[in-house]
N, C-alpha and C positions, 0 to 999 in steps of 0.2 A: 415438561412442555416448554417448548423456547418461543419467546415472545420478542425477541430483541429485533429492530425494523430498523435497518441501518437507514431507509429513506426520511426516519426524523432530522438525521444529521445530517444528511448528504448536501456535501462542500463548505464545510466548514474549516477552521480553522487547522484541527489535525490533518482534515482530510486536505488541505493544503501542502502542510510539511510532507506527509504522507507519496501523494501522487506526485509532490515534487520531485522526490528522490525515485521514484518507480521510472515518473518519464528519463530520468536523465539515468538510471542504469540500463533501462532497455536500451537506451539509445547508445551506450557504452558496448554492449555487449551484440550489439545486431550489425557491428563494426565488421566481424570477423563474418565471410562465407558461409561456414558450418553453420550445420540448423541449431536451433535457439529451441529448449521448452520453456513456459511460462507455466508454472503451477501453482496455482490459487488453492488453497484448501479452505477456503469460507471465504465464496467470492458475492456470497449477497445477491443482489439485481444486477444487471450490466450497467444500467441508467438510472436517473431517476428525476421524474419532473420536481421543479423548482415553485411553479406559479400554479399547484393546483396538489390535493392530498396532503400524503403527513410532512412533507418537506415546510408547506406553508402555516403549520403549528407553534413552532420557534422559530422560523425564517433562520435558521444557523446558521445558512450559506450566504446572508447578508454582513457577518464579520469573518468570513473566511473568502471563497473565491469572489464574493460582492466587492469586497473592497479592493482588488486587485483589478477588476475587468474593463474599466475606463481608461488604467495608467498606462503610459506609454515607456516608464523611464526602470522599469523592472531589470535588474539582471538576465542576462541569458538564456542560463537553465531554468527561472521562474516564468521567463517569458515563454519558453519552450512549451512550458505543460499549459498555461493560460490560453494558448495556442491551438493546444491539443483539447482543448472543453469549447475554444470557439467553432473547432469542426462538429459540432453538436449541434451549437449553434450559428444557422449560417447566413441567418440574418442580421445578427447583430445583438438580439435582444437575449437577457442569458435566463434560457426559460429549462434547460435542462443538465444536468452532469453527469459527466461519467462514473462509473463504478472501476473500479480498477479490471476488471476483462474487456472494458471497452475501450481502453487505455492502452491496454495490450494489442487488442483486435489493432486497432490503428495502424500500431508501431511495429507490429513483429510482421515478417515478412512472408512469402507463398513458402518458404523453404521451412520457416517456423511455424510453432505447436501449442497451441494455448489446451492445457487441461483443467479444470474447474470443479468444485465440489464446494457442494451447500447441501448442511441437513435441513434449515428449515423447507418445510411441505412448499410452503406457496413464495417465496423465494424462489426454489430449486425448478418449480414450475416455470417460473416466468424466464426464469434465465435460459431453460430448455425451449421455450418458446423461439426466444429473443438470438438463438444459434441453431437453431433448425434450420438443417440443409446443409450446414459451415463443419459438418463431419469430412474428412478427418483432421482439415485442420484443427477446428473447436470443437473439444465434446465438452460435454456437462453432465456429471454422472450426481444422481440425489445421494447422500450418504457420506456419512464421517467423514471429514477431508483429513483426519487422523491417520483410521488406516488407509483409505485412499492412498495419501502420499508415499508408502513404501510401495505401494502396487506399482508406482510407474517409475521405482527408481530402481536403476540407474537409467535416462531416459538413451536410447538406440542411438544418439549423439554424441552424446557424454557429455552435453553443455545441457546447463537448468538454472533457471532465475525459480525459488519458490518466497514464494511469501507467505506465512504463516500469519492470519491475522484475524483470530476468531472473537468474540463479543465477552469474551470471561462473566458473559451473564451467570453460567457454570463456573461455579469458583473451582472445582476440578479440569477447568481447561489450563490454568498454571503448569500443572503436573502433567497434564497431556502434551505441551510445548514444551515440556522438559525431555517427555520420552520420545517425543517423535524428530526433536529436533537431534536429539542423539542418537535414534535410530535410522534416521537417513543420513547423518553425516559417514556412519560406518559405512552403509552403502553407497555411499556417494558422495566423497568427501572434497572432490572439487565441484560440487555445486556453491552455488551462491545463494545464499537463505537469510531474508529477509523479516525480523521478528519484530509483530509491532503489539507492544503492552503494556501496561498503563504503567504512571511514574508516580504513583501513592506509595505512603510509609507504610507498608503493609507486609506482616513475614510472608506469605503468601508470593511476594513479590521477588523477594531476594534474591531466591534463588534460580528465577528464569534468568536475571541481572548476570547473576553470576558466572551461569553455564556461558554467556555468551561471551562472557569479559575472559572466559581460562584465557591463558597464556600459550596455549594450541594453536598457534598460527595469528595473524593477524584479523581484526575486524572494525566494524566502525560505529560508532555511537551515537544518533541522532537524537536529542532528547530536547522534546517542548514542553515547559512545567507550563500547568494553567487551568492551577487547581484540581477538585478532584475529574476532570474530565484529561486530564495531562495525560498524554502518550508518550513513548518511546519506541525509535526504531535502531534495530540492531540488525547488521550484514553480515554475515561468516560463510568464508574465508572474506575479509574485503577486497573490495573493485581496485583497480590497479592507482597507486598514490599519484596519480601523475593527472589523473581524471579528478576535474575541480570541482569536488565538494562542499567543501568550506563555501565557494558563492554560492551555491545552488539549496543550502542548508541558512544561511547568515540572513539570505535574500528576504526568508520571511520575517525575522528580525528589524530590517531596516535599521535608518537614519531615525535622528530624533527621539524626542521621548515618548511619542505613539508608537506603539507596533504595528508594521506596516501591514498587516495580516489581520491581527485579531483586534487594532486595536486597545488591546487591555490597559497600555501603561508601559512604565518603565521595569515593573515586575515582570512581564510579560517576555518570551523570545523564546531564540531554541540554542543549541548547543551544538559543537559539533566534535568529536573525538575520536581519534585511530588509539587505538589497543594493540601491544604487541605478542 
């Protein structure tokens, strides 16, 4: 039975680093003419209110996108996606956030394809609610975004942004990002695959690390320790070296000995790494 409610966290501090790097590769990749797919295999809610339900439990989105949404002097790419949550909000006051499909919906264009998969029941509903009508550009299918992801690969373009980024409340989703992550790269090995998963000393862990680190081509390493709630994000094949990562990854870092994001300290920030 999965109980994980991505709406406790939503806008927090990963989900910071997170949809930082998503706006700024959509925005990379929706450069070129040819259509774009967006594949979500556990895309959660599209939204999620801020100032009412389980968001206002831990208020997490008060040291992740709170602490960002007054400042004016943000880099580029952080300013971009800050940008991209004030079209939510259009009064000013930051009562809601985006989920990464609505991040998508924004940014991908009439020519591009948003696909989505959520097992949980009442997630899966809401997000079918919330794209009702947005067929064919957006569907939303209930069920595994596991196997889902090979059904739509290789997508009738041949270009695909997927993001893998399930809840490992299932400690067998490690091994599932293992097999699907290697199972679509056969099928579709110039896509661009997104993997976000936690950065604990755990053997459990290692080996997502490692599949993504081969020496197979190039990829990239986004990684925010901060404690046990630390994530990591991993891109293979990576985005073209020449598209500025480093600020759009450092930016949550910041000047000084606070982290401009969470907060935490000087222990605190993220990292940012190409793999060859």
């Amino acid at each position: 039975m999965l109980s994980y409610r991505h709406a406790f966290h939503a806008g927090n501090h990963a989900d910071v680093l997170k949809h930082t790097v998503l706006v700024h590769l959509l925005r990379y990749l929706t450069q070129k003419d040819k259509p774009l797919w967006f594949i979500d295999t556990h895309a959660g809610a599209a939204a999620y209110a801020l100032d009412e339900g389980y968001a206002t439990k831990k208020a997490e989105y008060e040291s992740g996108i709170g602490r960002l949404w007054a400042r004016d002097d943000l880099p580029q790419p952080v300013a971009d996606y800050v940008e991209q949550v004030r079209a939510l909000n259009p009064d000013g006051a930051l009562r809601r956030y985006p989920g990464s499909p609505q991040l998508a919906l924004q940014l991908l264009r009439k020519q591009d394809r948003l696909r989505m998969f959520e097992l949980h029941s009442t997630e899966s509903r809401l997000l079918q609610q919330y794209f009702r009508g947005d067929a064919p550009r957006a569907i939303v299918q209930a069920g595994d975004g596991f196997a889902g992801l090979q059904a739509v690969l290789p997508p009738p373009s041949r270009r695909a942004l997927v993001l893998i980024d399930p809840s490992y409340e299932d400690k067998g989703d490690y091994r599932q990002v293992l097999k699907a992550l290697r199972d679509a790269q056969k099928r579709f090995r110039a896509g661009v695959y997104a993997v976000w998963y936690p950065q604990v000393a755990a053997p459990r862990v290692a080996p997502v690390s490692r599949a993504v680190e081969s020496p197979a081509g190039e990829g990239l390493a986004a990684r925010y320790p901060h404690g046990e709630e630390a994530r990591g994000e991993r891109l293979r094949p990576a985005w073209q070296r020449h598209v500025h990562t480093e600020p759009a990854l450092a930016a949550a870092q910041g000047p000084g000995p606070r982290h401009a994001v969470s907060g935490q300290g000087s222990g605190a920030g993220c990292r940012c790494d190409f793999q060859r």
